[in-house]
C-alpha positions as CSV (number, residue, x, y, z in Angstrom):
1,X,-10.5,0.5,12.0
2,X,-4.8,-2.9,14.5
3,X,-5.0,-6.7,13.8
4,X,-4.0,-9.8,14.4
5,X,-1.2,-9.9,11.9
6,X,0.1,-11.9,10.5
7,X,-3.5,-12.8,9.5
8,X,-6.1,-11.0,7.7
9,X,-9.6,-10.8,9.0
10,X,-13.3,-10.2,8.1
11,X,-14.9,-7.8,10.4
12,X,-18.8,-7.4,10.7
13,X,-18.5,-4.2,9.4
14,X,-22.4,-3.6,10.6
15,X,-23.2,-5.5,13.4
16,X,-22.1,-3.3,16.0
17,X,-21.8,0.4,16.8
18,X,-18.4,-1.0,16.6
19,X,-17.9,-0.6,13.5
20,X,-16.5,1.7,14.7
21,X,-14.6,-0.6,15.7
22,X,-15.3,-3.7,15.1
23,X,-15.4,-3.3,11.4
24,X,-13.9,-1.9,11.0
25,X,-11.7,-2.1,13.7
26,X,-10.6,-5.9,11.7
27,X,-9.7,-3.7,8.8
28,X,-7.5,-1.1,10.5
29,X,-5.9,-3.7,12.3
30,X,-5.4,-5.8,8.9
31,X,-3.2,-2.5,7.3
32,X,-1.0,-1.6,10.3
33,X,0.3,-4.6,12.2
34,X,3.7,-6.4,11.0
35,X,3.1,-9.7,9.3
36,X,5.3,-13.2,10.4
37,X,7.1,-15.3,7.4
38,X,5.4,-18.8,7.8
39,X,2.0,-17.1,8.9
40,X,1.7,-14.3,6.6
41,X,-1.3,-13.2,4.7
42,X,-2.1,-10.4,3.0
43,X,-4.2,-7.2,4.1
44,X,-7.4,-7.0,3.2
45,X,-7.1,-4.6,0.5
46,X,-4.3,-6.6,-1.0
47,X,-6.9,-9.4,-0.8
48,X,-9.7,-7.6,-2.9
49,X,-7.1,-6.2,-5.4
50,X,-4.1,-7.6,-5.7
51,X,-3.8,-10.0,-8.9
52,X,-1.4,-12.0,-6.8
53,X,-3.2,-12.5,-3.6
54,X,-4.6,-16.0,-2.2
55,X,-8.3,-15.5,-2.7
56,X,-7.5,-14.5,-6.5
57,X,-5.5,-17.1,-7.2
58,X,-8.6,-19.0,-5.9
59,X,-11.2,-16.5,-8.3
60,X,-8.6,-17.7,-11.4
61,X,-8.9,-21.0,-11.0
62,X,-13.1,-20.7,-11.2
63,X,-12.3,-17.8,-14.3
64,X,-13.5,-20.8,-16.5
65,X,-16.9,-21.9,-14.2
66,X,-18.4,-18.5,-13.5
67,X,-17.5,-14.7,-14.7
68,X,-15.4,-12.8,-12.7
69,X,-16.8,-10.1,-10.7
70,X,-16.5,-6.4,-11.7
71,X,-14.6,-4.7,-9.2
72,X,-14.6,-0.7,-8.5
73,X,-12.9,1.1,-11.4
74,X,-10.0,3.1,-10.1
75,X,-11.8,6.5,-9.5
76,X,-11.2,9.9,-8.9
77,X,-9.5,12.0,-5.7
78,X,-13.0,13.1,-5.2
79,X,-14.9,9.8,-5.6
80,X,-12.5,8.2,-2.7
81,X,-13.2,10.9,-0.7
82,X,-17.1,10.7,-1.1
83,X,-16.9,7.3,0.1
84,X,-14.7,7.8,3.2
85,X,-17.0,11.0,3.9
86,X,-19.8,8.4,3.7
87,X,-18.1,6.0,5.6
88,X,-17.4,8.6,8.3
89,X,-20.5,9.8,8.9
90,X,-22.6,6.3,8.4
91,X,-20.0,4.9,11.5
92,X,-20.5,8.0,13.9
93,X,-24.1,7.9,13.2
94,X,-24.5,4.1,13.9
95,X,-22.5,4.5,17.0
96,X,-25.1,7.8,18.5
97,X,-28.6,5.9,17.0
98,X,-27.2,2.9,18.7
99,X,-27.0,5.0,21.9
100,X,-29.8,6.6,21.6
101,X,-32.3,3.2,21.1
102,X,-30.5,1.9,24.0
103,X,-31.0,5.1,26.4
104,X,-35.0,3.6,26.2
105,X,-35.1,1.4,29.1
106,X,-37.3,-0.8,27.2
107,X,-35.4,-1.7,24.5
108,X,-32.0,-1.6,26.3
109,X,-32.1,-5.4,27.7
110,X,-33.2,-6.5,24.0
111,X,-29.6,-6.8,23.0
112,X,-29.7,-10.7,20.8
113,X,-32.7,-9.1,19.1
114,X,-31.0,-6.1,18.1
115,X,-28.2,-7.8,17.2
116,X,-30.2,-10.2,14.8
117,X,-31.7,-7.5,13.3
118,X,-28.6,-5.7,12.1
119,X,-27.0,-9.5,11.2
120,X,-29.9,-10.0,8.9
121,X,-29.2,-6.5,7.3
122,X,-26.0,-7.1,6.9
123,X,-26.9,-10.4,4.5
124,X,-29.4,-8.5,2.8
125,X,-26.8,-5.9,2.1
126,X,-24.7,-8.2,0.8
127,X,-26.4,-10.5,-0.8
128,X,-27.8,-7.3,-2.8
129,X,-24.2,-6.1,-3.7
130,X,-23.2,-9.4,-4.9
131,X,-26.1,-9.4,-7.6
132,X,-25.1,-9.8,-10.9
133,X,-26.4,-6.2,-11.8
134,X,-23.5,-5.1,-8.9
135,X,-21.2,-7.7,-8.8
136,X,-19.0,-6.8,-6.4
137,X,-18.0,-10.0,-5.5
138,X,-18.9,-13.5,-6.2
139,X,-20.7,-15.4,-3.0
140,X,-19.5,-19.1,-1.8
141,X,-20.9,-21.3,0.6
142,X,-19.7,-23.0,3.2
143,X,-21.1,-25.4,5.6
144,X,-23.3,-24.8,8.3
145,X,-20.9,-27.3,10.5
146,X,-17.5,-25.4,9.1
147,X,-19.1,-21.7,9.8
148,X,-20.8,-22.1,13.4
149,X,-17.9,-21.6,15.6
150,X,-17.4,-17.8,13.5
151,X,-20.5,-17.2,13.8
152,X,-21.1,-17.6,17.4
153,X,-17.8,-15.4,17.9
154,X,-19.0,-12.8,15.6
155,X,-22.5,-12.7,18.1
156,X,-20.0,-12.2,21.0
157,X,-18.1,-9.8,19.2
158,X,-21.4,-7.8,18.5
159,X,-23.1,-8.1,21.0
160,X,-20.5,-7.1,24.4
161,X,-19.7,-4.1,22.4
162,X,-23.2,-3.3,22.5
163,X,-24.0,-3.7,26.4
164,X,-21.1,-1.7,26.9
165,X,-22.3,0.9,24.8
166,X,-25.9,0.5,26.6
167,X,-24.3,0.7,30.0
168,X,-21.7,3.3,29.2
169,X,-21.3,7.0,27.9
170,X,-20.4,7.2,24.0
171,X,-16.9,8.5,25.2
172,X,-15.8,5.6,27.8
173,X,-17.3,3.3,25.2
174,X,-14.6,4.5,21.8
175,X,-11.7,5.1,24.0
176,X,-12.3,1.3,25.7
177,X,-11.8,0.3,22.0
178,X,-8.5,1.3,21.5
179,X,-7.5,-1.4,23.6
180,X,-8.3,-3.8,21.0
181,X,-5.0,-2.5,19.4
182,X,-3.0,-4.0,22.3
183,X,-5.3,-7.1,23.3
184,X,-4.7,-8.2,19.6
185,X,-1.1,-8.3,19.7
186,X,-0.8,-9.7,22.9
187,X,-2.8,-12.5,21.4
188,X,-0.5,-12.8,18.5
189,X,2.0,-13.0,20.5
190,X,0.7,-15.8,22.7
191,X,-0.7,-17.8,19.9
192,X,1.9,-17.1,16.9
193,X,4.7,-15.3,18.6
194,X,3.9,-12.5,16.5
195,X,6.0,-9.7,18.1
196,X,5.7,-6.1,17.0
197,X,8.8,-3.3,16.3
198,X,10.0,-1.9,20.0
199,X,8.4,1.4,19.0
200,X,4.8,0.2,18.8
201,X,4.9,-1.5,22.1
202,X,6.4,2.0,23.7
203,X,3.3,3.9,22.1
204,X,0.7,1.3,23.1
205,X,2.0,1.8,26.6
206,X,0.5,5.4,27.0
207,X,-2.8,4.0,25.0
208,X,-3.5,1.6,27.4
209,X,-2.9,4.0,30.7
210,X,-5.0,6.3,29.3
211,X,-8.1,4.2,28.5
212,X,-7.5,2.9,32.7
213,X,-7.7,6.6,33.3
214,X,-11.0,7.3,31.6
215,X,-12.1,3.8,33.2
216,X,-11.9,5.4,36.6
217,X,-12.8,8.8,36.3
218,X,-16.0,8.2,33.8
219,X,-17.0,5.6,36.0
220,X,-17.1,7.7,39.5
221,X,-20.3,8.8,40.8
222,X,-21.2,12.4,40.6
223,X,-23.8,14.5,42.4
224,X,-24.9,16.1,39.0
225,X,-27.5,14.0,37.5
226,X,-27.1,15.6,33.8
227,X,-23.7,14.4,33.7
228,X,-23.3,10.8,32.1
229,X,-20.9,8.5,33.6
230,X,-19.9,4.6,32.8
231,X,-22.0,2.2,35.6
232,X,-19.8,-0.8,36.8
233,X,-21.5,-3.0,34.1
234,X,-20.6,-0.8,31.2
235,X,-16.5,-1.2,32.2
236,X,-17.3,-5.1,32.8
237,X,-18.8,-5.3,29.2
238,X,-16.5,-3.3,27.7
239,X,-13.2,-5.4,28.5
240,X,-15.3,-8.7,27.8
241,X,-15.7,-7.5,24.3
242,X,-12.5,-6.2,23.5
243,X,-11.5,-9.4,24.6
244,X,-14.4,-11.5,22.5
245,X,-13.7,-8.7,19.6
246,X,-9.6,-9.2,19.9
247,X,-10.1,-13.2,19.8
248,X,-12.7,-12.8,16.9
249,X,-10.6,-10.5,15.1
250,X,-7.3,-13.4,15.6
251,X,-9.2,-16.5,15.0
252,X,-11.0,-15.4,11.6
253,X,-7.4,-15.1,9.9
254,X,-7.5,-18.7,9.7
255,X,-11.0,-19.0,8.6
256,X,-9.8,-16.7,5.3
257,X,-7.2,-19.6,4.8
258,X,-9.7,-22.8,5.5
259,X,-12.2,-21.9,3.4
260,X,-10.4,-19.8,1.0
261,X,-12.6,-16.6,0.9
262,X,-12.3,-12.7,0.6
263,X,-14.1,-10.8,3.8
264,X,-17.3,-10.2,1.9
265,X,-17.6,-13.8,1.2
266,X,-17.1,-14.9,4.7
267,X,-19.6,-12.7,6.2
268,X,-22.2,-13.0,4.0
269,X,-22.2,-16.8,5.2
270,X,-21.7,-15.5,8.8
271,X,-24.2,-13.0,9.1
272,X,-27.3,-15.6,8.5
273,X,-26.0,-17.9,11.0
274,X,-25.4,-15.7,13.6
275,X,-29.0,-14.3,13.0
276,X,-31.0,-17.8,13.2
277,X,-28.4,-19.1,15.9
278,X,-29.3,-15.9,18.1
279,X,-33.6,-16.9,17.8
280,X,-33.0,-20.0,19.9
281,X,-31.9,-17.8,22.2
282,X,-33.6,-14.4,22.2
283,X,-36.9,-16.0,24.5
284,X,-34.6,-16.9,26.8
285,X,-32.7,-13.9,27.4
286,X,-34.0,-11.1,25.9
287,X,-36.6,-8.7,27.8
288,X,-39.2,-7.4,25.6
289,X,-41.0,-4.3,25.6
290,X,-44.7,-4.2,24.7
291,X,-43.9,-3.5,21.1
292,X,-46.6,-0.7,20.8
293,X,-45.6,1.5,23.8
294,X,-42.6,1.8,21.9
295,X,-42.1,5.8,20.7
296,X,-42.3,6.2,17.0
297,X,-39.0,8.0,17.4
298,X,-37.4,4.7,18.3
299,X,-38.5,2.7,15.1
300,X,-37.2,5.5,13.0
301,X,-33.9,5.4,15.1
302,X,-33.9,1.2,14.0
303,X,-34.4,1.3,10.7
304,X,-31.4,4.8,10.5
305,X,-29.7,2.2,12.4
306,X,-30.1,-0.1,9.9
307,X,-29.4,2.1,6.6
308,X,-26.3,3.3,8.4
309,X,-25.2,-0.6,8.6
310,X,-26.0,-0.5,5.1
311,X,-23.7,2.4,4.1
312,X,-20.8,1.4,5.9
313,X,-20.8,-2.3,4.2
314,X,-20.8,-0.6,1.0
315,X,-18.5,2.4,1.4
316,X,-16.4,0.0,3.0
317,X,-15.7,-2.1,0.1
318,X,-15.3,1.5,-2.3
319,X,-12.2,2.4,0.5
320,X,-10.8,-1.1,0.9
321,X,-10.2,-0.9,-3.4
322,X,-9.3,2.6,-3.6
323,X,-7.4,4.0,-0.6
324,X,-4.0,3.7,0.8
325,X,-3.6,2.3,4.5
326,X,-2.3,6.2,5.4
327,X,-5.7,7.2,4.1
328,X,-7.9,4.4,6.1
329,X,-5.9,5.1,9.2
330,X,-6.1,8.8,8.9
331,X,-10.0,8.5,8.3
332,X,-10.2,5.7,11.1
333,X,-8.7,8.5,13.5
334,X,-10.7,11.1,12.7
335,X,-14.0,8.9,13.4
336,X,-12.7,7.7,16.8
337,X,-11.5,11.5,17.7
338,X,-15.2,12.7,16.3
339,X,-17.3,10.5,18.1
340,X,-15.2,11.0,21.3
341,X,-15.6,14.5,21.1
342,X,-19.1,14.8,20.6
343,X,-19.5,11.7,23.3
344,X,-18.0,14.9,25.7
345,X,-19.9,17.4,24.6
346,X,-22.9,15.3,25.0
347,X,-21.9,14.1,28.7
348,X,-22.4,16.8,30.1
349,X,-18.7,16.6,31.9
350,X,-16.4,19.9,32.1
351,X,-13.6,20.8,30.2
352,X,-11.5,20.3,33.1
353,X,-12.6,16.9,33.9
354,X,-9.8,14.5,35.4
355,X,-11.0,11.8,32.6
356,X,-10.2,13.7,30.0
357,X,-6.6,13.6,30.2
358,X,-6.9,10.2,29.8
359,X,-8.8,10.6,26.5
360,X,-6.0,12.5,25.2
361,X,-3.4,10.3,26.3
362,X,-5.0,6.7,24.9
363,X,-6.1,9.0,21.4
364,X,-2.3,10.0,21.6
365,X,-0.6,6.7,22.3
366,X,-2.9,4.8,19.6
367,X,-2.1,7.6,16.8
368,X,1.8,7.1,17.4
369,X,1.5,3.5,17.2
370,X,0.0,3.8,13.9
371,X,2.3,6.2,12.7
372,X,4.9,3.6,13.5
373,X,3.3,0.8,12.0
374,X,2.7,2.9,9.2
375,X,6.7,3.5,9.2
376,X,7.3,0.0,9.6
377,X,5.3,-1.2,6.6
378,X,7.0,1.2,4.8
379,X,10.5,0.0,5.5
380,X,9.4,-3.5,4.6
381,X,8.1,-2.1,1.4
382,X,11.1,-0.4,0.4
383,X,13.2,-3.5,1.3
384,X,10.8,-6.0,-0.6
385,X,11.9,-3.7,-3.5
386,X,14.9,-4.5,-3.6
């Protein structure tokens, strides 16, 4: 779970331990950032829900060609919460497999097939949910020629994020993230002249000085071998994809307007592309291991890896129809404050490590910038009342 508002976005919720972030990352950012007047779309889960929203105007007007799809009946306190619990647990768990298969140095370098891998999960996944016996929601193509340029900035957007997570400790890797909060609205900015309330900016300020913190104290060398630290590469990878994740993240807004689809629909005509673009060039870059010196351990961790994409497509949608932005935020902080905290406990560092002051100071500075985005959406609400 943050966005480029004033669009909405698709995220591939799967693809990357980002999902984290980047899925969910998209979504977050799609409930919390301001929207413009001429630009303005609508969140995502205003998109999947709301009668009035662009995409259903678009689902009315084929009413008569094909039944609509059945969406999630409104459900209980305690079916929400299974999901998000579901949700929770499916992103830290993709975010330590991920870490784990890429701790063997043998499948570490192996990044495009990895990636392809998870993108063709991700179509099955959906392509399964959008089954007539599920239905929930109705597929549409688009071109080859019209999706390519997505698709090759959804790879990126997978992809970085991974070789910074390969290169990096679990810790370095989700605070780095936060600063796709700031990257995006700084893109906004350049691009739409999106600007955000006064108060956001202040709080981001803190965010991003603490991430630079935990940049340079995670990434110093240490006598003690146990501890994990960030190598040089894992900082370099990290900024490129918050940077290929934050331009993803703007650019797909206007892909929801082209080709007039919900986020499902979109990625279900991403995620194949992205896969049989990236086998063109998996010989050239990839390095593969010999397949059967690979530890048993490792396929189980790929195919978790996979089921744990699985889940958090699915739960995704259930929290997207039946939770409040206060309740994604709150549940997107509490995955990023879970998965830095075991990321610590599993370096190795000290409790009184330099770096760590950092942690709480980006963790800090992105939770008040939601709370005033939260404030802010608010305050539009209550004035759109009116």
């Amino acid at each position: 779970m943050s966005t480029p508002e004033p669009k909405e976005r698709a995220g591939s919720f799967s693809s990357s331990s980002a999902e984290t972030a980047t899925h969910e990352d998209n979504e977050k950012l799609a409930r919390l950032d301001p929207v413009g007047d001429e630009e303005k779309l609508k969140a995502p889960e205003e998109l999947e829900i709301d009668d009035g929203g662009e995409d259903d105007g678009l689902l009315n007007r084929e009413s008569a060609r094909q039944p609509e799809p059945a969406q999630p009946a409104p459900s209980s306190f305690r079916s929400a919460l299974i999901w998000m619990s579901i949700n929770t647990f499916a992103t830290i768990g993709i975010v330590f497999t991920n870490k784990a298969i890429f701790s063997e140095p043998s499948l570490k370098l192996a990044q495009l097939t990895f990636a392809a891998f998870h993108f063709f999960i991700t179509w099955l996944t959906l392509f399964t949910i959008s089954r007539p016996r599920f239905a929930f929601f109705v597929p549409r193509r688009a071109t080859i020629r019209d999706i390519m340029p997505l698709a090759i900035a959804m790879s990126l957007n997978v992809i970085l994020p991974n070789l910074s997570l390969a290169f990096s400790s679990v810790t370095f890797y989700q605070v780095a993230r936060i600063l796709l909060t700031p990257t995006v609205a700084a893109m906004n900015f350049v691009l739409y002249r999106a600007t955000l309330p006064r108060n956001a900016i202040l709080a981001l300020i803190p965010a991003c000085a603490g991430v630079g913190m935990v940049s340079y104290y995670d990434s110093l060398p240490t006598a003690d071998a146990s501890v994990k630290t960030t190598s040089g590469l894992g900082v370099l990878f990290a900024f490129l994809g918050i940077f290929a994740s934050s331009l993803y993240t703007v650019w797909i807004a206007s892909y929801h307007r082209k080709l007039n689809m919900t986020s499902m629909q979109l990625l279900f005509n991403q995620a194949p592309v992205s896969a049989f673009m990236l086998l063109y060039v998996i010989p050239f870059v990839d390095t593969f291991p010999v397949w059967a010196e690979v530890p048993v351990s490792r396929w189980v961790m790929i195919m978790m890896s996979g089921l744990f994409a699985s889940l958090i497509n699915i739960s995704q949608f259930f929290i997207i129809a039946q939770t409040g932005p206060v309740s994604s935020t709150v549940v997107g902080h509490v995955k990023t404050c879970t998965i830095v905290a075991l990321g610590w406990i599993t370096s190795g560092r000290a409790i009184g490590d330099k770096s760590v002051l950092g942690v709480f100071v980006a963790i800090g500075g992105i939770i008040a910038y939601s709370v005033v985005m939260l404030q802010e959406k608010a305050k539009q609400a209550a004035r759109g009342s009116r």
